[in-house]
PAZAPA-4460 file (N, C-alpha, C; in steps of 0.05 Angstrom, whole numbers, plus 32768, in hexadecimal, padded with zeros to 4 digits):
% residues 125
    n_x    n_y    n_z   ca_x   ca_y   ca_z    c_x    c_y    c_z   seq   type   mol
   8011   7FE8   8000   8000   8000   8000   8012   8019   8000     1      X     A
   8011   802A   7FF3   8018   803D   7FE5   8012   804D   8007     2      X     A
   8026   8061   800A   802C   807B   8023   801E   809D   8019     3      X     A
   8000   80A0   8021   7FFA   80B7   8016   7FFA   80C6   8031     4      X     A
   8006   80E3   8029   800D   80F7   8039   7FF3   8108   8042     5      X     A
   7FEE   810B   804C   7FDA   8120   8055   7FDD   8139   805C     6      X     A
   7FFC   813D   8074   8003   815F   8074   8023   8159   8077     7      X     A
   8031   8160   8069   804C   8160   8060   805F   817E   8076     8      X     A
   8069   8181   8084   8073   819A   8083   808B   818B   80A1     9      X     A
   809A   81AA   80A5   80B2   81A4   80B6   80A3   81A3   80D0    10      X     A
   809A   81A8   80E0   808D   8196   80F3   807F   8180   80FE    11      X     A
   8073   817A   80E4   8062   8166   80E8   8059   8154   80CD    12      X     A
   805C   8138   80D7   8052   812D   80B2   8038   811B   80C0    13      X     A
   802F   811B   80A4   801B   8109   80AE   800B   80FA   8094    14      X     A
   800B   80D7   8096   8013   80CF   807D   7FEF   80B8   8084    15      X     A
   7FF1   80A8   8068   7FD4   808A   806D   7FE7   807C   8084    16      X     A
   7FFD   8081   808A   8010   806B   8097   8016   8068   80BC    17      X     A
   8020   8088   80C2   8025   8095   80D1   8027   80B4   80DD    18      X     A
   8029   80C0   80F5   802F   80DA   80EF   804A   80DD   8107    19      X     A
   805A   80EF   80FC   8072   80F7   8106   806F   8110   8111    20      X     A
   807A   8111   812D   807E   812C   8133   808D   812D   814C    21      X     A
   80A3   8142   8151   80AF   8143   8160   80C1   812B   8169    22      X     A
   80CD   8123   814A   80DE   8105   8157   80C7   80EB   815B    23      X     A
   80B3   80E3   815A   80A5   80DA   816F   8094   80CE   8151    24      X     A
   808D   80B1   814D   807E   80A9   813A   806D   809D   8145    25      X     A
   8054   80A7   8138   8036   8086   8143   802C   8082   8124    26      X     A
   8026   8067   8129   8018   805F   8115   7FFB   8060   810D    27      X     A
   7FF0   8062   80FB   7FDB   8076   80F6   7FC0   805E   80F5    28      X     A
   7FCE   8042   80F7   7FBE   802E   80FE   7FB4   8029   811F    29      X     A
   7FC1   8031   812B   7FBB   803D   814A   7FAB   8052   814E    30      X     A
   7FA2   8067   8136   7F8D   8075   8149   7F7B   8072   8144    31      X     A
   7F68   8079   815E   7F45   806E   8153   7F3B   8083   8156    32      X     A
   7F42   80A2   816A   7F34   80BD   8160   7F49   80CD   8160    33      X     A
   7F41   80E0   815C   7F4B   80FE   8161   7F35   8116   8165    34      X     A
   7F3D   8125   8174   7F2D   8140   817B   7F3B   8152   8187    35      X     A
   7F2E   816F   817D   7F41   818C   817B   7F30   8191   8193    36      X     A
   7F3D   8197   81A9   7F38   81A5   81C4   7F3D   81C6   81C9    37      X     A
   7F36   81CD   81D2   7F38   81E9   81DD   7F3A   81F6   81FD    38      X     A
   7F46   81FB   8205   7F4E   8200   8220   7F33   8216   822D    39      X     A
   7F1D   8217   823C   7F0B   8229   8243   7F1A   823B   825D    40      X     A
   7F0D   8247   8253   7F17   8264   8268   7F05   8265   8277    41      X     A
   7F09   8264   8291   7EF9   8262   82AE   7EF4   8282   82AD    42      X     A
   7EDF   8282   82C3   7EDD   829C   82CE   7EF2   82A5   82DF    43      X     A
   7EF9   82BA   82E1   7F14   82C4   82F4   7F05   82CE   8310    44      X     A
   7EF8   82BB   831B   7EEE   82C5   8331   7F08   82CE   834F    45      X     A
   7F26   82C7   8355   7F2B   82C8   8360   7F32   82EF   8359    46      X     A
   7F31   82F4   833B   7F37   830E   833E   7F1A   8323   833B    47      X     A
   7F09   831C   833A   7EE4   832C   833D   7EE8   8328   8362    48      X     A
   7EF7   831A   8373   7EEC   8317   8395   7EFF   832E   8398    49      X     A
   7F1C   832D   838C   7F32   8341   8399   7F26   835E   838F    50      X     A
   7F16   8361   8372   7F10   837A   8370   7EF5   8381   8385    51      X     A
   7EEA   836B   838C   7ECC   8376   8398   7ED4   8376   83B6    52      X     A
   7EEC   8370   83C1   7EFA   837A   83DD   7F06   8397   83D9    53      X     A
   7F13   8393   83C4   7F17   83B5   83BD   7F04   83C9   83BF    54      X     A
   7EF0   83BC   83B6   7ED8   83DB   83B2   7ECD   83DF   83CB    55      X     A
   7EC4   83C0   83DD   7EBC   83C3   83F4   7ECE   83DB   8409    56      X     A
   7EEB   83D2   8404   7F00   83E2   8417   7EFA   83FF   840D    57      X     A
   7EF4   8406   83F6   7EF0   8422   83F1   7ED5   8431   83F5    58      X     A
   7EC8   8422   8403   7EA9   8432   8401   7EA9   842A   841D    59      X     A
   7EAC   8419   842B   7EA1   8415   8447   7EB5   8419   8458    60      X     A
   7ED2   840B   8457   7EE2   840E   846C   7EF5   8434   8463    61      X     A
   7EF5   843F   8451   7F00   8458   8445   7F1C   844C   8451    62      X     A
   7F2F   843C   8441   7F41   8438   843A   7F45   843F   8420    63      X     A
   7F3E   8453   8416   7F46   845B   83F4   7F64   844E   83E7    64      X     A
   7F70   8450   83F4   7F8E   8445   83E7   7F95   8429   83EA    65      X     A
   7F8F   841F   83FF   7F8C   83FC   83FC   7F79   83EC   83E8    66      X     A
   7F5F   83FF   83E7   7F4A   83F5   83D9   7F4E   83F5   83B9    67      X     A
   7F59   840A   83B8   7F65   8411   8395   7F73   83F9   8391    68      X     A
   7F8C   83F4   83A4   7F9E   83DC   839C   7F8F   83BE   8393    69      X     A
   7F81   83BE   83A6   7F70   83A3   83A8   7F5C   83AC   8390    70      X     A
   7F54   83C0   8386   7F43   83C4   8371   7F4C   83B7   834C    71      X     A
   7F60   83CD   834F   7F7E   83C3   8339   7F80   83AB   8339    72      X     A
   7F89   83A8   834A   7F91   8389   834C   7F87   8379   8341    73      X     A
   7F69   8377   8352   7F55   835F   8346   7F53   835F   832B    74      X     A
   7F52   8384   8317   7F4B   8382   8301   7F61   8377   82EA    75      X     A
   7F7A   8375   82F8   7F90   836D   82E7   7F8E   8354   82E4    76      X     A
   7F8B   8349   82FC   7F80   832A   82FC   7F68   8324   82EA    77      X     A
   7F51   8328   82EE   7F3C   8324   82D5   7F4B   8333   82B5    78      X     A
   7F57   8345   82B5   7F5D   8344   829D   7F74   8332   828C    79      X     A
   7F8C   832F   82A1   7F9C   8315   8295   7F91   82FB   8299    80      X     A
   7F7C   82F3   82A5   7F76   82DA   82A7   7F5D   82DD   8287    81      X     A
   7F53   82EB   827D   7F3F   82EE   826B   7F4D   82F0   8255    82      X     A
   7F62   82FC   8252   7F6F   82FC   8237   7F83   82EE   8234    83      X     A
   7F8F   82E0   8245   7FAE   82C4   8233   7F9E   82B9   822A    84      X     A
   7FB1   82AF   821D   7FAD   829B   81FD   7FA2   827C   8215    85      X     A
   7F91   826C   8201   7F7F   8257   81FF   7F97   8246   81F9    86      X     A
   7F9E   8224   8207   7FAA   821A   81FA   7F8C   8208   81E8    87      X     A
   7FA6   81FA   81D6   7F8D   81ED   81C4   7FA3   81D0   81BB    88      X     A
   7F97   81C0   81C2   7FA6   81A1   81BB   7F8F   818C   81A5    89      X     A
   7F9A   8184   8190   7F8F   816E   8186   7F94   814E   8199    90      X     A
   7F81   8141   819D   7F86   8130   81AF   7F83   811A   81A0    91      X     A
   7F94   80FC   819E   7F99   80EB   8185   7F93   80D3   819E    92      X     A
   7F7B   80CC   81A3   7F75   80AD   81AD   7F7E   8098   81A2    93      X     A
   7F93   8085   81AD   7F9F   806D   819D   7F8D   8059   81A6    94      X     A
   7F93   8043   8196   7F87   8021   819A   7F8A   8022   81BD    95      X     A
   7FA5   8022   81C5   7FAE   8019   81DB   7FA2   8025   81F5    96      X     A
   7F91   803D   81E7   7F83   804A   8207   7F9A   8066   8211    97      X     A
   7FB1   8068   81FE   7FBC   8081   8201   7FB2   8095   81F2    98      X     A
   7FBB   80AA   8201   7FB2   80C6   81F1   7FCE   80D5   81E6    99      X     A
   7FC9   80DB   81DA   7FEA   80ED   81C9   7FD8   8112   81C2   100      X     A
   7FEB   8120   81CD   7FDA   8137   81C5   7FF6   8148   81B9   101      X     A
   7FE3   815B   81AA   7FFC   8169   8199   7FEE   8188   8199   102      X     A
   8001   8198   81AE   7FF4   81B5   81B3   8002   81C3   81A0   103      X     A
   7FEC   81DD   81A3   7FF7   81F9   8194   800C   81FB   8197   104      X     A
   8024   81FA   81B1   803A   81FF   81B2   804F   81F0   819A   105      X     A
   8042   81D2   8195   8053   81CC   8186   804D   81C6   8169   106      X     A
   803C   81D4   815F   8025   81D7   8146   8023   81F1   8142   107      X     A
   8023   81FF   8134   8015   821B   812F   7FF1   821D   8124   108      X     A
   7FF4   820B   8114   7FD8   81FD   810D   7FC5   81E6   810B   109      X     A
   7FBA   81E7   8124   7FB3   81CB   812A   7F93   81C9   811C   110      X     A
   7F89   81D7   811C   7F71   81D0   80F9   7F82   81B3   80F7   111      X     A
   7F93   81CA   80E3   7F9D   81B9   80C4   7FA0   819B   80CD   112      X     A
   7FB2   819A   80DE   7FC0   817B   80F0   7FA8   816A   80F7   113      X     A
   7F93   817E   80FD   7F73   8168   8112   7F6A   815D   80F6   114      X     A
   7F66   816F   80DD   7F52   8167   80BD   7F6C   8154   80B1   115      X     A
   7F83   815B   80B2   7F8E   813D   80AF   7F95   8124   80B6   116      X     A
   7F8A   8121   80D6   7F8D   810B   80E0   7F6C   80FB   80D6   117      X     A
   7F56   8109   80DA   7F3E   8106   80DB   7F3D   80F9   80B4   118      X     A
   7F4A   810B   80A4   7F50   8100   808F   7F5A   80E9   8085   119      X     A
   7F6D   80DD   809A   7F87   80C4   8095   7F6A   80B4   809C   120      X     A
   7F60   80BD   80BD   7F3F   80A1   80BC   7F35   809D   80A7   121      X     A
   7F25   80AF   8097   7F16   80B3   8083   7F21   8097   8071   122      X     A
   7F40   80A4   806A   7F46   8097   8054   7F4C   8079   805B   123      X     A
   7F55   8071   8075   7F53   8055   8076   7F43   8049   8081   124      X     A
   7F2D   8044   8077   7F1D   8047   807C   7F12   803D   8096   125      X     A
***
């Protein structure tokens, strides 16, 4: 049986046979799924309590300058917890009950990698 490629490039290959990446080969007869995951972003409740102690300290106890801190604060917290980056991993279930996952860090585009593994199923059938 003839070796058809599905995504060819310097990080990652991925063939009817196998896929290569990072040193590291599985055979493409070993997997039985794959699925593109997405990392969910919680609510940043530890930083909405530190701002809503802040406001409390500024309206009831008139600590104006502690309260500001604790105000800031909390909001830096909800804002860096709301805006980093999502990780996102394709996750490759083998025969054997392992999982093999291949993140953004070591993919730039994991679309492309998830429609060609989903593709290699397709094709064998």
């Amino acid at each position: 049986m003839q070796e058809h490629f599905f995504l060819d490039n310097e990080d990652i290959k991925i063939s009817s046979t196998r896929l290569v990446i990072n040193n590291k080969t599985i055979s493409m007869n070993s997997v039985c799924s794959v699925e593109l995951d997405r990392e969910e972003i919680k609510t940043p409740w530890i930083g909405i309590v530190i701002t809503v102690i802040g406001l409390i300290i500024i309206f009831n106890i008139n600590e104006s300058f502690t309260g500001w801190i604790f105000t800031i604060l909390g909001i830096l917290i909800i804002v860096i917890m709301l805006f980093r980056t999502r990780k996102e991993a394709v996750i490759i279930e083998l025969s054997s009950g392992e999982k093999e996952y291949i993140t953004n860090e070591d993919i730039e585009d994991l679309s492309t990698v998830f429609k060609a593994i989903n593709d290699v199923i397709i094709f064998r059938g």
